[in-house]
N, C-alpha and C positions, 0 to 999 in steps of 0.2 A: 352402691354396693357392686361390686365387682360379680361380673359374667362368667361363670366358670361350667365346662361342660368337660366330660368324658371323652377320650380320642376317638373311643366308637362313634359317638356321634358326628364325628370329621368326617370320615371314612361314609356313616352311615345316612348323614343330614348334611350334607355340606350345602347345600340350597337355603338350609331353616339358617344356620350358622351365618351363613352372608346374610340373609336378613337380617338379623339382632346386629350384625356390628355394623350395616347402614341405618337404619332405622335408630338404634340406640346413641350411634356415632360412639363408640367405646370398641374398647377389645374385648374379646372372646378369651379367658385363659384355659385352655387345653390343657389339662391330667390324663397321666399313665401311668396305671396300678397305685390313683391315690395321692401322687404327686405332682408338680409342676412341670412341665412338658414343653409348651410353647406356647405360644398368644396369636394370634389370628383378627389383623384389621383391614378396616377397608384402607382403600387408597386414597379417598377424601381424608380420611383421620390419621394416616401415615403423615402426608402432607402437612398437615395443621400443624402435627407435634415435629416432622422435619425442622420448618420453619420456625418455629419458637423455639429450638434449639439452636439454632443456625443463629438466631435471635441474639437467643441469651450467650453464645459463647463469643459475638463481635461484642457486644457492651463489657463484655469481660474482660475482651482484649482490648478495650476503649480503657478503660479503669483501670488495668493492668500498666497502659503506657501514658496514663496521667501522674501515677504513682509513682514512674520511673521519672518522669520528666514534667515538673506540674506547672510549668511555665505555657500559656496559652494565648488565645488573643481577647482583648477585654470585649465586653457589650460594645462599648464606643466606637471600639476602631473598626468590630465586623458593619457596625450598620452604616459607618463612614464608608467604605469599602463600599459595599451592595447599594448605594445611595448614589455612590462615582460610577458604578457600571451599569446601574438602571438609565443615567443622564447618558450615555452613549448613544 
């Protein structure tokens, strides 16, 4: 269930606020007058979902340029390969 707190409490708790988004490891979403405002995380949980986006948008670009070009190297020949440069 998603974190949601008032902007007064930014302003008036921002101590309590870092806690729950380390502790919960989730965002905080901030309302004003009722509505959506902005979200507030830590920097451990910036990071994570950095990462898994940074993630998913190279497999995408990986997918993306298999679909273009779906010509690749088989099983056989990669482990022919890595089997010639281990014996170096």
């Amino acid at each position: 269930m998603p974190i949601i707190r008032p902007i007064s409490d930014l302003r008036n708790h921002t101590d309590q606020i870092s806690r729950i988004c380390h502790k919960e490891e989730e965002p905080v979403f901030i309302t004003k007058n009722g509505h959506g405002n902005m979200v507030v995380m830590s920097q451990t949980y910036y990071d994570r979902e950095f990462a898994l986006n940074d993630l998913c948008r190279k497999l995408d670009e990986a997918e993306e340029s298999l679909r273009r070009s779906p010509r690749g190297i088989s099983h056989q020949k990669v482990m022919k390969e890595l089997r010639a440069k281990l014996r170096r």
